[in-house]
LOFIVO-495921 format. One record per residue: x, y, z of N, C-alpha, C in turn. Coordinates in steps of 0.1 Angstrom, whole numbers, plus 5000, padded with zeros to 4 digits. Example, Ala and Ser with C-alpha at 12.3 -4.5 7.8 and 13.67 -1.06 7.14 Angstrom:
residues 2
513249435078512349555078513249675078
512849785071513749895071512950005079
END
This chain:
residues 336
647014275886648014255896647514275910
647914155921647414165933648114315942
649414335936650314385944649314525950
649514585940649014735943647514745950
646714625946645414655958645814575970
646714495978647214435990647814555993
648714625989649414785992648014875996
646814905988646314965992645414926004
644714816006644514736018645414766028
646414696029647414786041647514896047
647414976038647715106041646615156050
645115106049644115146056644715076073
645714976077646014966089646115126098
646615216088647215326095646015406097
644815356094643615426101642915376114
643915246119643615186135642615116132
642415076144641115006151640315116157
638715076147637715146155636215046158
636115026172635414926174634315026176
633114926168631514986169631414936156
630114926153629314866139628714966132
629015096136628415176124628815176112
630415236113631115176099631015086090
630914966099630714836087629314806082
628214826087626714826089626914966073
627415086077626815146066627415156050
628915046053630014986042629414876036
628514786043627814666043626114686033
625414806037624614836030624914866018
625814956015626514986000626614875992
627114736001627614595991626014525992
625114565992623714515995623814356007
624314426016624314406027624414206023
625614156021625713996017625713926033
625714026041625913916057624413886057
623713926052622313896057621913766046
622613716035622013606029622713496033
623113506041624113356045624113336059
624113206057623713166071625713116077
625513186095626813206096626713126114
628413046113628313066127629913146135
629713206144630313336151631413266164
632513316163633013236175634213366173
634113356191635313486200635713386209
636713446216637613396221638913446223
639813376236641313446234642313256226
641813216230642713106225642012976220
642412966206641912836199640312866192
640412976195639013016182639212976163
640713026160641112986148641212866144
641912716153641912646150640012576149
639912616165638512536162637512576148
637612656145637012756132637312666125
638312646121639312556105638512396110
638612366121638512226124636712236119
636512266119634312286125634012296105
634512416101634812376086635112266079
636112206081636512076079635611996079
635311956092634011846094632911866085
632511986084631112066078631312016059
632512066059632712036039632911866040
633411786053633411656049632211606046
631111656053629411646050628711676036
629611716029629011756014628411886017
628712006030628112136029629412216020
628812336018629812426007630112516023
631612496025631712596039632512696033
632212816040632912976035633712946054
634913026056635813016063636313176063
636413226075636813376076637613366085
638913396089640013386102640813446098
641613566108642713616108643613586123
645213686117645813706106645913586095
646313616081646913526074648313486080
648713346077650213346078651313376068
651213376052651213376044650813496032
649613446028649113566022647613606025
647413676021646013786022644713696023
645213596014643713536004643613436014
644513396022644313276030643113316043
643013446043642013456049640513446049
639913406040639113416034639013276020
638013136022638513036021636713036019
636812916008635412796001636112706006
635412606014635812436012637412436015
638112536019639312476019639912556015
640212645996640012695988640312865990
641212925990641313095992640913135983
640413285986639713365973640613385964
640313415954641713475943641713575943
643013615937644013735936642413805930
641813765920640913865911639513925916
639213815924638213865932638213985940
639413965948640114055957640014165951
640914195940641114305930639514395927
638814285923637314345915636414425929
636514335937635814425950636614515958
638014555957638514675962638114795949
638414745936638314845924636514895924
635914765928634614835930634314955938
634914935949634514985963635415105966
636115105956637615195963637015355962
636415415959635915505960635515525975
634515485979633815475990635015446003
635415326000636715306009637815426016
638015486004639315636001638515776014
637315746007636615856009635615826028
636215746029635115706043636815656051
636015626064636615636072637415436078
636515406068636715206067637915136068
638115086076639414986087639514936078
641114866079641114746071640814596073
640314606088639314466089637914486085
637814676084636314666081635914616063
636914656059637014616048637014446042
637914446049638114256049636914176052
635914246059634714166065633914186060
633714276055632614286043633014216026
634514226023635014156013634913996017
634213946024634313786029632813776033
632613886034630613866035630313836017
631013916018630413965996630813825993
631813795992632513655984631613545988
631113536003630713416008629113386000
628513516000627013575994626913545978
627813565970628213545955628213415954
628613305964628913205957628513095963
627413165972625913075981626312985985
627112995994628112906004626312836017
626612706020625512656029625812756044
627112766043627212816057628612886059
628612986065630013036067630513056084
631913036084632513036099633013166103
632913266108632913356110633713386121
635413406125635913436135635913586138
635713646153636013746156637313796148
637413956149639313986150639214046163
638314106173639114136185637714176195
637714096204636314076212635314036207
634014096209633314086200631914146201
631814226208630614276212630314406201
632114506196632214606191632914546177
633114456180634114406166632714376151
633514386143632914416126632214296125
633014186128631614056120630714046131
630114156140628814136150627514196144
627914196129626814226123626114126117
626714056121625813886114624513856126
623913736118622313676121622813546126
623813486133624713356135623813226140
623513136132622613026140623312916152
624313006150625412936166626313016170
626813046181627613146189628513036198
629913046195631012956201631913036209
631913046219633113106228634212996233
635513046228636412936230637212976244
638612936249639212966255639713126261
638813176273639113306271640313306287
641313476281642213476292642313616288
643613686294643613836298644313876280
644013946272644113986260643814116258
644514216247644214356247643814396256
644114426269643614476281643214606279
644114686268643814856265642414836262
641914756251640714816249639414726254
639614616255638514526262638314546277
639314546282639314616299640714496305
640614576318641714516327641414356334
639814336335639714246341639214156335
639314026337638813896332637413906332
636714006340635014026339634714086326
635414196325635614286314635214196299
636514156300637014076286636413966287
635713896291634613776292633313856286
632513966294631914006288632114066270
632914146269633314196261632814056248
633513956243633613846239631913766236
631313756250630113746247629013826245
629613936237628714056234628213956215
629013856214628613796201627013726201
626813646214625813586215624413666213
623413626206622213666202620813606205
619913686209618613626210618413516211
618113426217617613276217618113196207
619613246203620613146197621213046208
621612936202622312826211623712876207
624512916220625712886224626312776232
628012766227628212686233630012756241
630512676251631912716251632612596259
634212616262634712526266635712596274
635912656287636412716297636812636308
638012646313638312606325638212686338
638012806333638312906343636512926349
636212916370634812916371634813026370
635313166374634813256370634413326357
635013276349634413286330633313226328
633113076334632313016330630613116337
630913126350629713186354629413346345
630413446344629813526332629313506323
629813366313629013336304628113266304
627713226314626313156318625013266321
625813376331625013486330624413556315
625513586306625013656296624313566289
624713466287623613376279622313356288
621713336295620513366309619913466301
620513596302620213756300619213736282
620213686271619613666259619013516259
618713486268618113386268618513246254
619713216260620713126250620212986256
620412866250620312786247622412786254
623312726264624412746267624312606268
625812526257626012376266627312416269
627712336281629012326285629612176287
628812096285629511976292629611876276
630911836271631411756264630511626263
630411606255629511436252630411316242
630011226236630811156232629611176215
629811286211629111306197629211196189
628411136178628311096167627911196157
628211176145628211266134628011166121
627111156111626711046102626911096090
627911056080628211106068627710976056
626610856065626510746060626910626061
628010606062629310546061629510486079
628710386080628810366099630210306100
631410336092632610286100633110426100
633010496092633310636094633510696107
634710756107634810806120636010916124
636110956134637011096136637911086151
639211076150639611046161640811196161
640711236173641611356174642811316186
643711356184644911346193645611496193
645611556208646411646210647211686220
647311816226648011866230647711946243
646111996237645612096250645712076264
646012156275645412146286644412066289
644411976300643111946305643411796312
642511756322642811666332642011536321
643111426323642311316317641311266327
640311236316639011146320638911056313
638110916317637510826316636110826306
636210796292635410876290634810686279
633310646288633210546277634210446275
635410406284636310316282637310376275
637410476272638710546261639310686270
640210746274640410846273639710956264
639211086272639211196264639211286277
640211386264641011446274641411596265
641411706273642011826266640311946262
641012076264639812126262639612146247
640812146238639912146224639412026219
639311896223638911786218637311816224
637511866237636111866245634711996233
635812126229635212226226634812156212
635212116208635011986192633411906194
633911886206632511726205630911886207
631411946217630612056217629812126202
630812186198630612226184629912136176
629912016174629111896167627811866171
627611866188626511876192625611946189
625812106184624912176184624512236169
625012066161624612126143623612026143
622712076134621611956131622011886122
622311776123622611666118623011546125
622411446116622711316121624011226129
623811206136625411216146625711066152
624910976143624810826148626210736144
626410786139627610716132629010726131
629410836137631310906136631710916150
632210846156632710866172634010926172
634311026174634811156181635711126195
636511096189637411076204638711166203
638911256219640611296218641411196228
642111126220642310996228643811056235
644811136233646011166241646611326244
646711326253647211506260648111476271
649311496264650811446271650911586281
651011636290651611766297652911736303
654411726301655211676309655111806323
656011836331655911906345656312046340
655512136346656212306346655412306336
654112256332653012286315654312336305
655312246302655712306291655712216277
655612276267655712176259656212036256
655211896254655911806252656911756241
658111696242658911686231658711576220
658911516209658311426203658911286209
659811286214660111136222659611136231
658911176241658311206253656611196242
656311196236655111176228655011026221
656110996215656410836210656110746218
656510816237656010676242655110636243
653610716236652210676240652210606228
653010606213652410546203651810406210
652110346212651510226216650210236219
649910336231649210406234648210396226
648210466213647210546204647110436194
648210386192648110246184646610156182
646910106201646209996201644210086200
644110216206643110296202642610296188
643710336182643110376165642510206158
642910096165642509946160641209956171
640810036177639809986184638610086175
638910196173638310266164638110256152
639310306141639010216131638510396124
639810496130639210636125639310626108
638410696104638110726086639310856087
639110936095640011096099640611126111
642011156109642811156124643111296120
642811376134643011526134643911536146
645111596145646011626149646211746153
646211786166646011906175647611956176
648412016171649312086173650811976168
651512076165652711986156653711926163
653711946178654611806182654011716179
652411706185651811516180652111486165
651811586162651911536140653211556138
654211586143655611516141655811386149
655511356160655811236163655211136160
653811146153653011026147653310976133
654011106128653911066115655310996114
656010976124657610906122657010736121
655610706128655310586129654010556117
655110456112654410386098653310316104
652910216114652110166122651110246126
650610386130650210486131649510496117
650610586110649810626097649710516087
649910416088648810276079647310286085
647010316096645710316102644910406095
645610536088644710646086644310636071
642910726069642710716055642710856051
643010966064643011056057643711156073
644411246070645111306078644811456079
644111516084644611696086644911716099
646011836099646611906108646212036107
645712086118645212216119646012266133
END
C-alpha cells in the first residue's frame, strides 16, 4: 500500500527546509550515489521552469531518447513527480526505496525534498534513462538537485520569490538561481529584465559558461523533413518579425534556446511561436478575444504544415480546440 509510505514522506515536511548539499551528498552516497550515472540537464528559475522542463522532455522522448523528468509540486499525486517518457513512477517503486532507506531516513536529519531527490536520482539510474530533466525546488545554488554533473544549465524567468531565504533583492535571487551553473557548461536563459540579464552574464563569465541569449529560428531533425513543431501561446513579450512569421513571447523564445543547445540534428523541425494575444492592463486574454486570431494561426499552420502543435497555456488550448479547421491541421496535440 502507497498510503502509509506517502504519510511517512510527508511527515518529513515538518523537518523544513534545509538548504546546503551536505545532507543529500551523504543520503546520495548511501544510494551509491545514482546522480553520478546519468547524464542530467538542470534548470532554476522563478517562472516557467516546470513547463519548459515538461516541454524540453517532450521534444527529447519525441527523438527516440528515454527522458527521466523530475518537477515539483505534484498536482495530483506523488508519483507525478517523478516521470520516464511521460510515464510516473509506481506506487511500488516508491514503497521499495522508502522501505529500503527508512532506517537512515528516521534516523538522519533528511528533508522531504531531500528525499524525493535522491528517490528520482535512484529511479532515473535503475532504469538507464539517456538523459534526465532535473528542476530546481527552490534557488539553486543551496538546493538538493545541485549535486548533479548537468551537461546544460537553463535559467528561466527570474523575479522576486522567497525573499526570506534567497534575499531581498533581485541581485540576491538572480544570483542565488545561478549558483546551478557549472564549469565550462553551456548555459542558456530567457529574461526580460537588463538587470538579471547582466548578473547572469557575469556569473556565467566567472565559470566560464558557454551563455546564449538570443532566440534563433532552430531546426530539430527527427528524419521526417515535413516534421515539425509549431507553438502558440500566451507569454509576455513584444512581437517580432521573425523570418516572415511572427515569433513572439518569452517561452517560445526560451524553447528555440533550449533546442539550440542539444546536439542534434536541427535541419528539419521549424519551431515557431506564431501568437501572444496581451489584451490592456497584461491581463489575461479571454477565448473570444483569442478566436479572433484563428484565422490568424489558420492560415500559419497551412504554411507550416506542424507534425506538433504545443499549446502554451489553457486559454489558447480552449479556444483552438473549439475550431475544427485548426485541429484537422494537427497530427498530434500536447498541452503543457
Amino acid at each position: 500500500m502507497i498510503n502509509p509510505t506517502l504519510e511517512f514522506l510527508y511527515k518529513l515536511h515538518n523537518r523544513g527546509i534545509k538548504l546546503g548539499l551536505e545532507n543529500i551528498e551523504s543520503f546520495l552516497n548511501v544510494c551509491d550515489n545514482p546522480h553520478q550515472k546519468i547524464k542530467t540537464i538542470h534548470l532554476a528559475g522563478t517562472n516557467g521552469k516546470g513547463s519548459t522542463a515538461s516541454i524540453l522532455a517532450k521534444i527529447l522522448q519525441q527523438h527516440g531518447l528515454k527522458v527521466g523528468l523530475y518537477t515539483s509540486p505534484h498536482l495530483v499525486r506523488f508519483n507525478e513527480r517523478i516521470r520516464i517518457n511521460g510515464s510516473p513512477i509506481s506506487d511500488e517503486k516508491i514503497v521499495n526505496f522508502v522501505n529500503q532507506h527508512k532506517k537512515i531516513i528516521k534516523d538522519s536529519s533528511i528533508t522531504f525534498f531531500e528525499t524525493t531527490t535522491a528517490l528520482a536520482f535512484s529511479y532515473f539510474a535503475k532504469n538507464n534513462v539517456d538523459i534526465a530533466i532535473i528542476e530546481t525546488g527552490l534557488g539553486g545554488r543551496l538546493d538538493s538537485t545541485n549535486v548533479i554533473s548537468p551537461i546544460q544549465t537553463i535559467i528561466t524567468e527570474i523575479d522576486y520569490d522567497h525573499t526570506h531565504i534567497l534575499g531581498e533583492s533581485i541581485e540576491l535571487i538572480t544570483s542565488e538561481k545561478c549558483g546551478i551553473f557549472k564549469k565550462e557548461i553551456p548555459a542558456l536563459t530567457a529574461n526580460s529584465n537588463k538587470e538579471v540579464i547582466g548578473i547572469i552574464e557575469q556569473h556565467a563569465k566567472d565559470k566560464n559558461c558557454d551563455l546564449k541569449k538570443h532566440a534563433k529560428n532552430i531546426v530539430f531533425s527527427d528524419g521526417n523533413p515535413k516534421s515539425k513543431i509549431m507553438l502558440i501561446g500566451e507569454a509576455p513579450g513584444a512581437n517580432e518579425d521573425h523570418e516572415g512569421l511572427p515569433f513572439v513571447g518569452r517561452a517560445g523564445q526560451l524553447l528555440d534556446k533550449m533546442l539550440s543547445a542539444i546536439d542534434l540534428d536541427r535541419r528539419k523541425v521549424y519551431i515557431s511561436n506564431i501568437i501572444n494575444y496581451r489584451p490592456p492592463e497584461n491581463r489575461r486574454p479571454t477565448e473570444d478575444e483569442i478566436k479572433r486570431y484563428l484565422p490568424f494561426i489558420s492560415k500559419h499552420i497551412e504554411i507550416i504544415k506542424p507534425k506538433i502543435l504545443v499549446l502554451l497555456g489553457s486559454t489558447a488550448m480552449n479556444a483552438l480546440i473549439s475550431s475544427e479547421k485548426v485541429i484537422s491541421k494537427m497530427l498530434s496535440l500536447i498541452h503543457i
